[in-house]
N, C-alpha and C positions, 0 to 999 in steps of 0.2 A: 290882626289882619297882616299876612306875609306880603313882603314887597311887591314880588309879583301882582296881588289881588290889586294891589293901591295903584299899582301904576295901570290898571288895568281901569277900574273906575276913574281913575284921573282922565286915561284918556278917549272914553266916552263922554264925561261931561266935558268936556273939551271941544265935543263933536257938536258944535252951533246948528250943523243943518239937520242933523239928527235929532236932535232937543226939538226944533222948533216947529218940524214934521209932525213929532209925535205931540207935541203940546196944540198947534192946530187941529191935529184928527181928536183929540181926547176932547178940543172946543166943541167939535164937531158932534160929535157921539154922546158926550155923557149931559146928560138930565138933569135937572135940579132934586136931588135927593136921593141921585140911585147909588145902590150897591157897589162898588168895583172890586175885583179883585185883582191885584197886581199878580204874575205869576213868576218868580226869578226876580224879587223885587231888588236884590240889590242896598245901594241905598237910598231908597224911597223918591226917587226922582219923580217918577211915574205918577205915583201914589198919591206925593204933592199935587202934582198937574192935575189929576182927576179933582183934588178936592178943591183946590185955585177956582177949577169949573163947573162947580155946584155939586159934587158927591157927597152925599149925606155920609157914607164910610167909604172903607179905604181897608182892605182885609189884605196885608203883601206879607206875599209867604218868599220866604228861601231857605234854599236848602241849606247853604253852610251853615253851620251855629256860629261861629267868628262873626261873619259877615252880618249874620242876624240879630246878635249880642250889639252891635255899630249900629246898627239902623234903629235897635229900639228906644237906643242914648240920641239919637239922631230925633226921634218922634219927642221924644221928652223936652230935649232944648229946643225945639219951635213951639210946645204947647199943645200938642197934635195927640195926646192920649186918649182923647173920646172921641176921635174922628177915624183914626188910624190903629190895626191893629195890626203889632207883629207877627206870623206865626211862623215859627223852625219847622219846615219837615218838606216831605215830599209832595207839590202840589197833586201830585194825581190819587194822594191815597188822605187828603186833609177834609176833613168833616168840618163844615161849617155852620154858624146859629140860624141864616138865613143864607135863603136864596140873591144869585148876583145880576144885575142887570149890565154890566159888563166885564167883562175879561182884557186883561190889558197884557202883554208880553214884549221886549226884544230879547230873541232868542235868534236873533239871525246869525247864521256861521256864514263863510266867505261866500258859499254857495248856496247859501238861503235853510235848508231843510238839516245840516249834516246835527246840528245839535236837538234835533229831536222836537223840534216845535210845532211841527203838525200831531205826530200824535200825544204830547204833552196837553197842549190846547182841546185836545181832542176827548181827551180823557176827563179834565178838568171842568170842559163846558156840559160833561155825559153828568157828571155830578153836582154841578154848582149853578147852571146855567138859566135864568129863569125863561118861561116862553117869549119868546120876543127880543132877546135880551142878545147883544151885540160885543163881536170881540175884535180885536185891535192888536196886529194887523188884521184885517179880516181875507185875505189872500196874500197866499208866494208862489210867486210862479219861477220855476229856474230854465234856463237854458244853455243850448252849446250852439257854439261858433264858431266856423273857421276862420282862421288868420293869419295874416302876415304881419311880423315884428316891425317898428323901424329903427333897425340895427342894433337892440337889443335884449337883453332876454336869452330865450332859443334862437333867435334868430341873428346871435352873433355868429354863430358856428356855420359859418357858409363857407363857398369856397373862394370870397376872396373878402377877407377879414383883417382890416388892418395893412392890409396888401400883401398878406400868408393866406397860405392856403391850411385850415382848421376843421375842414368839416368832414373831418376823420371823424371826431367827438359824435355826429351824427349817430355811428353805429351803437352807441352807447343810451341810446334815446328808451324810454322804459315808457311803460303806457301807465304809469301812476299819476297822479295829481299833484300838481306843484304850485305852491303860493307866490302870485308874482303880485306886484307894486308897478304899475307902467310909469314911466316916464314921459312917455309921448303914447300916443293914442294908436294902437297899430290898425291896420288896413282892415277891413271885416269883407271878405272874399266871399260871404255866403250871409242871410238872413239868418239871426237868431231863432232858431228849433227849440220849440216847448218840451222839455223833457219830465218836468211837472210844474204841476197847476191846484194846489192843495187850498182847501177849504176846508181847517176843521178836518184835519185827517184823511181825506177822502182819498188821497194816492199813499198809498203805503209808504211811509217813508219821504212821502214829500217828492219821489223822484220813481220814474215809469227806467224800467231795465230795459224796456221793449227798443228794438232797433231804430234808429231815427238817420233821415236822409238830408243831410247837408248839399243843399242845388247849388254850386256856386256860378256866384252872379257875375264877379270882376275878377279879370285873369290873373295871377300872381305867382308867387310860390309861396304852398301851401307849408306855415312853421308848426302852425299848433291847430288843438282845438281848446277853446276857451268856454270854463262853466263861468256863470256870474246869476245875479235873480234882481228881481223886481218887488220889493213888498207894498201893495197897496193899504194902507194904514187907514186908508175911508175914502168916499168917493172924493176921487179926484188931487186925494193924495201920495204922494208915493214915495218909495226910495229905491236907489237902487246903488250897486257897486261895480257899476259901469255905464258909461262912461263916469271914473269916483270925480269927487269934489274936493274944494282944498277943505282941508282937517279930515279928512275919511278916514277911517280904520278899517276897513273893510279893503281887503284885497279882490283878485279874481283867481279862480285855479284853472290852468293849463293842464294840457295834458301834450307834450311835446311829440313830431313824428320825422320823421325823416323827411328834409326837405323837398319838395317834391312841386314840378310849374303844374299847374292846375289852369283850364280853360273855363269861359263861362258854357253850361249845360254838361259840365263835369258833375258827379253826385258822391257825394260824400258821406258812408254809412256810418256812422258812429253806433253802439252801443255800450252802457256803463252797466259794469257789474259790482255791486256794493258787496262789500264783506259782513262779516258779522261783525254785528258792532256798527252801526251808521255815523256814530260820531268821528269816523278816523278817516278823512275824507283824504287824508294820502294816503289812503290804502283804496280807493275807488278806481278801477281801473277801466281802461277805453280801448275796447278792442274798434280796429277802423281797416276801411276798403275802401278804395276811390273807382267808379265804373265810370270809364270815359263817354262823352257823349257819341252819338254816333254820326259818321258820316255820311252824308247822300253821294 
């Protein structure tokens, strides 16, 4: 396993709030005896959890062989060979002996859908799924936001910065996607806009290209628009990567615009064009129009 990968599982299990989300939904969800399949298992975090919670098995596939070759030395030193099985390959094309009574995943990217986990899930539940049988997250919803930084970010580059005037930089603003990490919590100038709301596939990609109207609410100036999501993992549970928590990996993506004072019954049109390729969410880009409200 290359250093990258390691520090990368290191710093999910790392993620307490994450763990302990997904270990109460899996309380939640899984039966005494049933099926799961983990999908992107990793190293069997998941897996374990289902079976902690009465899964009769535990079928976690992933795709790396590296990663796969670890996890199946991982089953073997807990004892876990007739409970859990490893399988290498692509979960959307894996044939299994039986049917699953859940599906388990995190496949969430910073903005919920960019790794493909609506139609992965989607695929996997078309083949493996039994009737009635329950998957985990069972919803992601993403949305965009307007906002105002406070004082960092995009929204250093204004025109009085430091006590210089920088927001030259402005003209340089591109409508790509950018991975930010806040620091402080910025202003939210408008309600959260659904831009997808996937179950099982059900929005292509996890995310609608169709135009969306940002109302803003509180007057500011307008720095960014901000994507982030919500995964419901079972009722009443959830995560999300915004507003994050301490130990979070999960960032939010911007999409940075020319500073601009916005009033409340201002309307803010965003629309996001995904490339080919869904997974290269700096390449997603945000065409946007602000139509002022009108005067009497």
């Amino acid at each position: 396993m290359d250093s990258r990968s390691l520090v990368m599982h290191q710093a999910m299990l790392a993620d307490r709030t994450r763990l302990r989300a997904y270990d109460d939904a899996l309380a939640k969800v899984v039966r005494p005896g049933d099926v799961v399949v983990d999908v992107g298992a990793g190293l069997l975090v998941l897996g374990m959890m289902a079976l902690r919670h009465g899964a009769g098995h535990v079928y976690a596939i992933e795709g790396d062989p590296v990663t796969a070759a670890v996890a199946a030395r991982i089953a073997d030193d807990n004892g876990l060979s007739g409970k859990l099985t490893v399988i290498r390959g692509d979960a959307r094309a894996v044939d299994l002996p039986e049917q699953a009574n859940v599906i388990v995943a995190e496949l969430m990217g910073n903005i919920g859908p960019e790794e493909e986990m609506p139609e992965i899930l989607a695929a996997v539940a078309k083949r493996v799924l039994a009737p009635g049988g329950r998957v985990v997250p069972e919803r992601l919803t993403t949305t965009l936001t307007a906002i105002e930084f406070d004082d960092e970010g995009w929204g250093i580059w204004s025109g009085d910065s430091l006590g210089y005037r920088l927001d030259v930089v402005q003209e340089h603003a591109e409508p790509t996607a950018h991975l930010h990490f806040f620091q402080r919590l910025p202003t939210k100038l408008s309600a959260a806009v659904p831009i997808g709301d996937s179950l099982l596939g059900v929005t292509p990609h996890g995310v609608s290209t169709s135009p969306r109207k940002l109302r803003i609410t509180r007057p500011g100036t307008l720095h960014a628009v901000m994507g982030s999501f919500t995964a419901t993992l079972a009722p009443g549970i959830t995560l999300s990567n915004f507003p994050s928590y301490p130990g979070s990996n999960w960032g939010v993506w911007i999409w940075p615009l020319q500073h601009t004072r916005v009033d409340v019954g201002d309307v803010l049109r965003a629309q996001v064009h995904l490339p080919e390729g869904v997974r290269v969410a700096t390449d997603w880009r945000l065409d946007c129009g602000i139509a002022r409200r009108e005067l009497s």
